[in-house]
C-alpha positions, 0 to 999 in steps of 0.5 A: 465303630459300631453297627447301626439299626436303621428304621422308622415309625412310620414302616409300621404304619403301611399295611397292604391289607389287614391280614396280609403277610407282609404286616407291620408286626414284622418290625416289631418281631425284629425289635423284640428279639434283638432285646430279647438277646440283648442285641439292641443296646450293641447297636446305635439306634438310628431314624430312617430319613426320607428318601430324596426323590433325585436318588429314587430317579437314579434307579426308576424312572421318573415317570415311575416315581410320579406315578407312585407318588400320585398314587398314594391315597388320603384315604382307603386303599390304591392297588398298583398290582395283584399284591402290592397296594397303598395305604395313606402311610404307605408312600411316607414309609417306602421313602423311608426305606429307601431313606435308611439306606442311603443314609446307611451307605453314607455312614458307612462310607464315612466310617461313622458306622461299621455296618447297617442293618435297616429294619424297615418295610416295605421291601423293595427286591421286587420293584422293577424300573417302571413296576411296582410289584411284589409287595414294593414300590422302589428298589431300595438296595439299588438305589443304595447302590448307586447312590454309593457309586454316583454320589460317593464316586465307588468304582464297584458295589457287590449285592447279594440277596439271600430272600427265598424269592428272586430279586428280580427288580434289583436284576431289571435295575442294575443287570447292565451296569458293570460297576455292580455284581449282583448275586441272588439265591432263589425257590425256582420255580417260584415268584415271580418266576424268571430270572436273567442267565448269569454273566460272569463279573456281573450278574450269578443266579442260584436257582434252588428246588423246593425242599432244600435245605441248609447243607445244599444251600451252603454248598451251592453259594460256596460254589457260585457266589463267593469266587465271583465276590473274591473275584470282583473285589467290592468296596462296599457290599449290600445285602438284601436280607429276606429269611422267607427261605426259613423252614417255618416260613408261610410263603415259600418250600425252602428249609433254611435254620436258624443256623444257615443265616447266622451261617450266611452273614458269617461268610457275607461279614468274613469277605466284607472284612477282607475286601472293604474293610467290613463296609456292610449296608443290610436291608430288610426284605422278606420273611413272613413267620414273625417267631423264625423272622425275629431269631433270624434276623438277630442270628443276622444282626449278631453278626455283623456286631462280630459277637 
């Protein structure tokens, strides 16, 4: 078995607004250095479905997932918050994402692939059950999740978010279902700027001051995320995959490497291996220099390819 690279043209085609940081280069930054690397021809190359909107109702409410569907201009720009706006591509490309993992979860389980990493935006961590925020409009990790949970019967799915900023839409959508652990570092203080306290077996928030680096990053999820991951045993895990907490990164003060990713997904793909025989479902969230994005997404994808 192999790892798949999950995504679709139609993620490049959503733009906030020109200039923003969250850019359709950004696909294109992980594409390259993949074949730089020559990580791209390890993986089997896959095309994100369209998200059926039963699936995004299991997270969001309904009334939530018409009012973005309504939203979605022919033409121009529709803003639904201070950062988060709609092109005419942009409802087409955020099914997308939320289609790559499911259809992630669903290979992954199946044992067609052994893991997934989906390159697709716009992200989803921020998106709450009623509230598109943050540069996303649905939480496509936690639509995965209980995707995994509802349609393929799993009794427990780990989430982790490594992104600089909380993943506070992932925490509003599963923080009061027992059948998920969800384990978020984050820049505090910081957007969005509030977090749930943690709740041992369910919920571990890791909040990190401006200026850290990797040496402290490294002992802070040694000590916190990975006993209450030994402890809840997943049989499947998923990863919100942000590298915005790199060092080069615009938007944020944390000071990760290169190395601390390529260190993180080592210790994520080492517990995937000896809890859920490897079963990784990754996805894309943020990260805003396009050069520490491209290497930090291949440290992350070599990886899960175990090479």
């Amino acid at each position: 078995m192999t790892t798949a690279l999950i995504t679709h043209a139609d993620c490049v085609l959503h733009e906030i607004s020109p200039g923003h940081p969250e850019q359709p280069a950004r696909i294109g930054a992980i594409t390259d250095r993949l074949k730089q690397e020559a990580l791209i021809e390890q993986l089997q190359l896959v095309e994100a479905p369209l998200a059926e909107r039963q699936y995004l109702e299991r997270a969001h409410g309904a009334d939530y997932v018409d009012y973005v569907f309504a939203s979605s201009p022919s033409e121009g720009r529709v803003q639904l918050d201070p950062d988060t706006a709609m092109n005419p591509h942009s409802l087409d490309a955020s099914l997308r994402a939320a289609g790559s993992g499911l259809l992630a979860t669903e290979k992954v389980l199946a044992g067609d692939f052994a893991s997934a990493f989906c390159a697709v935006r716009p992200p989803g961590h921020h998106a709450e059950r009623d509230k598109a925020m943050g540069f996303c409009f649905f939480g496509s990790v936690a639509v995965a999740a209980f995707y995994a949970l509802e349609v393929h019967g799993l009794d427990r799915v780990a989430i982790v978010d490594f992104d600089v900023h909380h993943g506070n839409g992932t925490e509003d959508l599963v923080h009061d279902d027992p059948r998920i652990l969800f384990c978020s570092s984050f820049q505090h203080p910081f957007y969005p700027g509030y977090y749930r306290p943690s709740v041992p077996g369910q919920l571990v928030n890791v909040p990190l001051a401006s200026g850290t680096d990797g040496a402290q990053f490294r002992e802070a999820i040694t000590r916190t995320w990975m006993p209450e991951l030994n402890k809840f045993k997943p049989q499947l895990l998923i990863i919100s995959a942000g590298f915005d907490a790199h060092r080069e990164d615009p938007l944020a003060g944390l000071e990760l490497e290169d190395d601390d990713f390529a260190w993180i997904s080592d210790q994520l793909v080492d517990f995937a291996d000896q809890s859920c025989d490897g079963k990784i479902v990754s996805m894309l969230e943020g990260g805003y220099s396009l050069p520490a994005l491209g290497r930090s997404a291949a440290a992350h994808v070599r990886s899960l390819l175990g090479s």
